[in-house]
C-alpha positions in Angstrom: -254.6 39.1 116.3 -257.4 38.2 118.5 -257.2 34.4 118.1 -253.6 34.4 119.0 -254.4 36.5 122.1 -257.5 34.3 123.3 -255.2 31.2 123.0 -252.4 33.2 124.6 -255.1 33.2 127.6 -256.2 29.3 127.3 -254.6 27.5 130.3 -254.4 24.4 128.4 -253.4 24.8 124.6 -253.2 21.6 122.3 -251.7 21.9 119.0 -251.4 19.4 116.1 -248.3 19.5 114.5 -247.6 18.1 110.9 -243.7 18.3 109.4 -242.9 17.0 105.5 -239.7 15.0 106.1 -237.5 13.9 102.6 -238.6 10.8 100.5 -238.1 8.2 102.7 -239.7 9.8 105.9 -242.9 10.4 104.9 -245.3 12.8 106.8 -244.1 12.8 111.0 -247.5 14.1 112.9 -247.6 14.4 116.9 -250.3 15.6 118.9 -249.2 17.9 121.8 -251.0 19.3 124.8 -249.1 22.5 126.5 -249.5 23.5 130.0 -247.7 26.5 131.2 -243.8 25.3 130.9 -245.4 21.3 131.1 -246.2 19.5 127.6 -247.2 16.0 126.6 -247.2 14.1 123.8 -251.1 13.2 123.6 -250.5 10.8 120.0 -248.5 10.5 117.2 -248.0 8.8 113.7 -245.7 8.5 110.3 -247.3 8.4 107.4 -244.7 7.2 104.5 -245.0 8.4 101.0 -246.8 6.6 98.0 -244.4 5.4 95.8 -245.7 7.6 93.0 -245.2 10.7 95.6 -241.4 9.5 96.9 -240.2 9.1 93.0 -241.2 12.4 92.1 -240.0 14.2 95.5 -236.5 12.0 94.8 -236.4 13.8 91.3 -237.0 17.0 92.4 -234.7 16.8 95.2 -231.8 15.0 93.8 -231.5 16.7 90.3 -233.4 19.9 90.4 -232.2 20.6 87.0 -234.3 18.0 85.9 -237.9 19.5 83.4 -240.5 19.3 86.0 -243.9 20.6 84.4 -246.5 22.4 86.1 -249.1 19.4 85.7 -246.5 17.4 87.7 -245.6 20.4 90.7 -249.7 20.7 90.9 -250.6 16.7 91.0 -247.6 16.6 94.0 -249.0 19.8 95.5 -252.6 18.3 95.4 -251.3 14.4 96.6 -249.3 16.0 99.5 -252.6 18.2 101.0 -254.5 15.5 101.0 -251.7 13.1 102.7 -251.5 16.4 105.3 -254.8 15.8 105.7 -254.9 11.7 106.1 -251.7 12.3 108.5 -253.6 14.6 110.7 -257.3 12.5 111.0 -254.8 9.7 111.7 -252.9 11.1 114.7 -256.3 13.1 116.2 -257.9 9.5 115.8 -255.5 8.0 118.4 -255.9 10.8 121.1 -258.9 10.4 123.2 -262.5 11.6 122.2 -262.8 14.5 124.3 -259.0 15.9 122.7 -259.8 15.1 119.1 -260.2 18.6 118.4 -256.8 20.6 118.3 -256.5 24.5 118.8 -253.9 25.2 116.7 -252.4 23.5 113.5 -248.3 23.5 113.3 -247.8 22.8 109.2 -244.3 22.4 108.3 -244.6 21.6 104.3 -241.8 20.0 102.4 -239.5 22.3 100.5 -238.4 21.3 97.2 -236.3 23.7 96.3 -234.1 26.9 98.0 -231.2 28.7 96.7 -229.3 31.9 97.5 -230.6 34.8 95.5 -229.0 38.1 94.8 -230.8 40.3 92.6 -233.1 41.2 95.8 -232.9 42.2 99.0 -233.9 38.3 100.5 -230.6 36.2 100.5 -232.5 33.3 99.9 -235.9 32.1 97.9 -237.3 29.0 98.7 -240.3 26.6 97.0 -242.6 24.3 99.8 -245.7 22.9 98.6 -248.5 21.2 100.6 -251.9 23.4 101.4 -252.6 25.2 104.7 -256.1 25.8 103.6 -257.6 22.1 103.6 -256.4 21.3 106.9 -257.9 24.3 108.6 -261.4 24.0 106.4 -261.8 20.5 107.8 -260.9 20.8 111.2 -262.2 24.7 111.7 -259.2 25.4 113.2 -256.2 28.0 112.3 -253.2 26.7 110.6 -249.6 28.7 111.0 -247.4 27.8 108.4 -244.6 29.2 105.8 -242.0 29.1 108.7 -238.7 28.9 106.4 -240.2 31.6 104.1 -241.8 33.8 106.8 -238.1 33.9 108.3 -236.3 34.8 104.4 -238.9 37.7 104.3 -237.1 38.8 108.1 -234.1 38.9 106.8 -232.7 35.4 107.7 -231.6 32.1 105.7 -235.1 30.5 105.8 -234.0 28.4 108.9 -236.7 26.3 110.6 -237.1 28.2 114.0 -236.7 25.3 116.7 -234.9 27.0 119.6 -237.6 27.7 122.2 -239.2 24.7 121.4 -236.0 23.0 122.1 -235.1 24.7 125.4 -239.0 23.7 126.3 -237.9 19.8 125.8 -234.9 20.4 128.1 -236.5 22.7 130.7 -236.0 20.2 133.6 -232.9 18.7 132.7 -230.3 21.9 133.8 -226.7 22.0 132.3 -225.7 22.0 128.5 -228.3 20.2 126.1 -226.8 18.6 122.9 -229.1 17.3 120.0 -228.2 16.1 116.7 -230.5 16.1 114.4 -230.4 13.7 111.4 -232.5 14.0 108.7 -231.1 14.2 104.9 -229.2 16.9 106.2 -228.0 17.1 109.6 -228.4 19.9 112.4 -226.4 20.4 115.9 -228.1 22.3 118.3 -226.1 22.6 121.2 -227.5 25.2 124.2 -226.4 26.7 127.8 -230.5 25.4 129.8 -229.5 28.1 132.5 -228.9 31.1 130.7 -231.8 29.7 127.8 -228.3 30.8 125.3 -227.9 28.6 121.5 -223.9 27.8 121.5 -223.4 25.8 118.8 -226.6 26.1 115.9 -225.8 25.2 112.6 -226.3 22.4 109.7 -222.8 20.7 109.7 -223.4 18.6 106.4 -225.1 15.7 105.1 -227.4 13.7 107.1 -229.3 10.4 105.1 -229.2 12.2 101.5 -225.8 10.6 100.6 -226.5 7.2 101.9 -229.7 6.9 100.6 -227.9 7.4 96.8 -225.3 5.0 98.1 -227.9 2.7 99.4 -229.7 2.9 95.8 -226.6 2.5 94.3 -225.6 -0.4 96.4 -229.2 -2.0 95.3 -230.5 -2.1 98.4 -233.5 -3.6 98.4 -235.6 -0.8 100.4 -234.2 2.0 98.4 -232.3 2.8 101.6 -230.1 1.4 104.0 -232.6 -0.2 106.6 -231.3 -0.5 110.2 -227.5 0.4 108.8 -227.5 -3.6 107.4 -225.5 -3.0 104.5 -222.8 -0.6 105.4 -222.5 -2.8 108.8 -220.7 -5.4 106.0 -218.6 -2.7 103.9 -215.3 -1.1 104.8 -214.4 2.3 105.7 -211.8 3.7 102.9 -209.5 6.0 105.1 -208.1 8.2 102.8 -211.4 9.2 101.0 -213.1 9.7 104.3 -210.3 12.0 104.6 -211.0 13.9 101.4 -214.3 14.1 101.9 -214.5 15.6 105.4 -211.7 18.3 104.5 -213.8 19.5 101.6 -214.3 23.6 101.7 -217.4 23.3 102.4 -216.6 21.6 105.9 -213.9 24.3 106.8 -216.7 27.6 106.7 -217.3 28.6 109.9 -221.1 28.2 111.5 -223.7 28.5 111.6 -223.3 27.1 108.0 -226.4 26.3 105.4 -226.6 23.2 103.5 -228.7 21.9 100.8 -229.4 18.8 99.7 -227.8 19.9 96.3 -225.3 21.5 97.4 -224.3 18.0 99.3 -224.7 15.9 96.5 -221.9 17.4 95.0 -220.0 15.6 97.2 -220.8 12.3 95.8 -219.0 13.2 92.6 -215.7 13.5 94.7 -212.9 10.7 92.0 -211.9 8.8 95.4 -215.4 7.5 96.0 -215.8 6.4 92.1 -213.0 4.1 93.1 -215.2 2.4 95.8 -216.9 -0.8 95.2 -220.8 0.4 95.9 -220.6 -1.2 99.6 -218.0 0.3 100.5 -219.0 3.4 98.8 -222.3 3.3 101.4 -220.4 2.6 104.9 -217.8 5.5 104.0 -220.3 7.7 103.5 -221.9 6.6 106.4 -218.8 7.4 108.7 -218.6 10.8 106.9 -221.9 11.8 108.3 -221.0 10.9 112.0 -217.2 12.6 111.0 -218.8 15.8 110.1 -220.8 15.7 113.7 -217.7 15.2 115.3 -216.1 17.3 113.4 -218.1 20.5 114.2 -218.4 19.6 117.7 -214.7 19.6 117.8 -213.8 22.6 116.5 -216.2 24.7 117.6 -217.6 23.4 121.1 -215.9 26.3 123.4 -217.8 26.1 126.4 -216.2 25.1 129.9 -219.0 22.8 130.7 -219.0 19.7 128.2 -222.4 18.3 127.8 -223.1 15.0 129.0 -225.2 13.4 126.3 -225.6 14.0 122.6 -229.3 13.0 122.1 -229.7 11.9 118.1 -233.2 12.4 116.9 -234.3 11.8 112.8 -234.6 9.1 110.7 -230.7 8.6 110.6 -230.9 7.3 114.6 -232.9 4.4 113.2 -229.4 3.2 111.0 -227.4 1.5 114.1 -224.2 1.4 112.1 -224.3 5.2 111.5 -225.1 4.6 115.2 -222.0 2.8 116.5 -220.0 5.4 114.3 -221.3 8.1 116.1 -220.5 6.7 119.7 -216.7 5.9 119.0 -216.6 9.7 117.2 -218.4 11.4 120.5 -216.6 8.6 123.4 -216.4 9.6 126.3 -219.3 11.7 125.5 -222.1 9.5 125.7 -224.5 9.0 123.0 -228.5 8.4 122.7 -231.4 7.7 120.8 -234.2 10.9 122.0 -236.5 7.8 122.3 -235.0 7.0 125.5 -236.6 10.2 127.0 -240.0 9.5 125.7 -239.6 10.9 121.8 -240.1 9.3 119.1 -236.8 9.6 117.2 -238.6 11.6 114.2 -241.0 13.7 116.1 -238.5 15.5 118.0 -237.9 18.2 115.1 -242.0 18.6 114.9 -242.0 18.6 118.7 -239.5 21.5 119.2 -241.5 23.0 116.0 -245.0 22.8 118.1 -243.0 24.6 121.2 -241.7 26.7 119.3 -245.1 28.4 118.0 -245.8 28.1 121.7 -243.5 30.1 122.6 -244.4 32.5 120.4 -248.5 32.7 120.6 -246.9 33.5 124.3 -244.8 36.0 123.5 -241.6 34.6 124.7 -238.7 36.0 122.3 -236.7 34.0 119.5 -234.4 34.6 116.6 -237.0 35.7 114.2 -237.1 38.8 116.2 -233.4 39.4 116.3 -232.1 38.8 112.9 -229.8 41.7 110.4 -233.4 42.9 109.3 -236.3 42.2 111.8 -238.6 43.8 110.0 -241.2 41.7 110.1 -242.9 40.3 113.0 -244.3 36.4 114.3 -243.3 33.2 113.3 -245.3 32.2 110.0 -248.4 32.8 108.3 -251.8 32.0 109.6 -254.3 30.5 107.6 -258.3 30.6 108.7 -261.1 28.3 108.5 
């Protein structure tokens, strides 16, 4: 493709990167210029949801089985293009004139719905919605996009491909690089800088989706438990964090999918139905942090420990999910990413961006090495 080959060439590349976190993110967009193995973060903003937007994302996401009509999947496809769109003037706004204009557009659209299929030769199918097309009209600039379903077509489990991007963040660090990610589900992504090898990358269970439902059935009055507040004043019930984190789903070995639905299920479980609603929220909290640990535990083999588990996502902003996850990791020290410059919920986008990088450049990744590589980049482009 001979715009992927001309900005293969560019000696400076910037690219705009846009990612669709769950109903109480918003939109995360960061700005990124890339040097040879040197990037910078040139702006960056969050745009949060509407209210109408959040409801109808929380439906669709939290009971999937609920009647959803096509008016209502179009009027959310339409809202969340044009908040792609506000997102995007907003963050180009803030860099300086002369950088206004990216060279590449990094969409990552919200999915609202992926399940295991199998009548067909793709394990999974997946639903995202938010339009390419509109952002790359307006700016004149090409869009790549479709990652999760790009990577289902391959052959894989429609996994957001963050790994070079990731090493790219760490390139000057050296030793073992730790990360865990927190969104409504959570991601470990634990790699060997030196030999540029993944050790440890998998989902390893819920991230915010369980205490957000706690948080809302705790009437909390942001829909969510801001700063960790409320669970800071519950109790830990022992013996249902117990149950919880030895459910069969934790016990499959990695790298392990979850779902958001397939999560929920959890909150069903009869020992938390016994739990006043606060204390309800702060177990689940510590179950979060548990099921980190947990992984990490079990599956960490290497003889090098890492020194530092970096936690990026909304979750790092919840200090009492915090403080459970430095007793859990002690003596392994634990940190917000924003200590190293990055924002806590652009680093996902970030490694996103680097990762398309790496691949305009032709550096390899695991889309190229999956049971059925049949198919070749990292998502679909999308011209002015």
């Amino acid at each position: 493709m001979e715009f992927i080959s001309q900005l293969s060439k560019s000696k400076n590349k910037r690219y705009l990167i846009l990612s669709a976190g769950g109903p109480q993110s918003g939109i995360q967009g960061v700005y990124v210029s890339v040097e040879g193995a040197t990037w910078s973060i040139l702006s960056n903003a969050l745009l949060p949801y509407p209210s109408m937007v959040q409801s109808v994302l929380e439906t669709v996401i939290f009971s999937p089985q609920s009647p959803l009509t096509l008016d209502t999947i179009g009027r959310l496809d339409h809202a969340l293009s044009h908040l792609f769109l506000e997102c995007a003037k907003t963050v180009c706004a803030a860099a300086q004139n002369s950088l206004q204009q990216p060279q590449a557009i990094v969409l990552n659209k919200i999915g609202i719905w992926k399940e295991a299929r199998d009548e067909s030769q793709a394990r999974y199918w997946n639903m995202e919605l938010g339009d390419g097309q509109l952002l790359s009209s307006y700016f004149k600039t090409p869009v790549v996009t479709d990652f999760a379903r790009h990577g289902i077509l391959g052959g894989g489990v429609g996994d957001l491909p963050l790994f070079p991007g990731i090493c790219a963040i760490n390139v000057d660090k050296g030793g073992i690089a730790a990360h865990l990610t927190i969104g409504m589900i959570s991601r470990l992504f634990i790699f060997d800088t030196h030999a540029r090898h993944p050790i440890i990358d998998s989902d390893i269970g819920p991230g915010t989706c369980l205490i957000n439902r706690a948080a809302r059935e705790a009437l909390c009055p942001d829909g969510f438990d801001r700063d960790g507040s409320f669970a800071a004043h519950g109790k830990v019930d022992a013996r249902c964090l117990e149950t919880l984190a030895t459910q069969e789903w934790f016990n499959t070995p990695p790298p392990r999918q979850a779902t958001v639905q397939n999560m929920t299920k959890l909150y069903d479980c009869p020992c938390l139905g016994r739990l006043a609603p606060g204390d309800k929220l702060t177990t689940l909290t510590a179950l979060t942090a548990r099921a980190a640990f947990d992984m990490y535990k079990k599956e960490y083999r290497h003889v090098i420990a890492p020194e530092t588990m970096w936690i990026s996502g909304g979750g790092a902003n919840n200090l009492t999910l915090f403080e459970f996850l430095k007793t859990y990791f002690a003596p392994l020290t634990v940190h917000r990413i924003d200590d190293i410059g990055i924002p806590a919920e652009m680093f996902v986008p970030l490694a996103l961006g680097l990762t398309v990088d790496a691949s305009i450049m032709g550096k390899g990744g695991p889309w190229k090495s999956g049971s059925a590589p049949e198919i070749e980049g990292i998502g679909t482009w999308v011209f002015p």
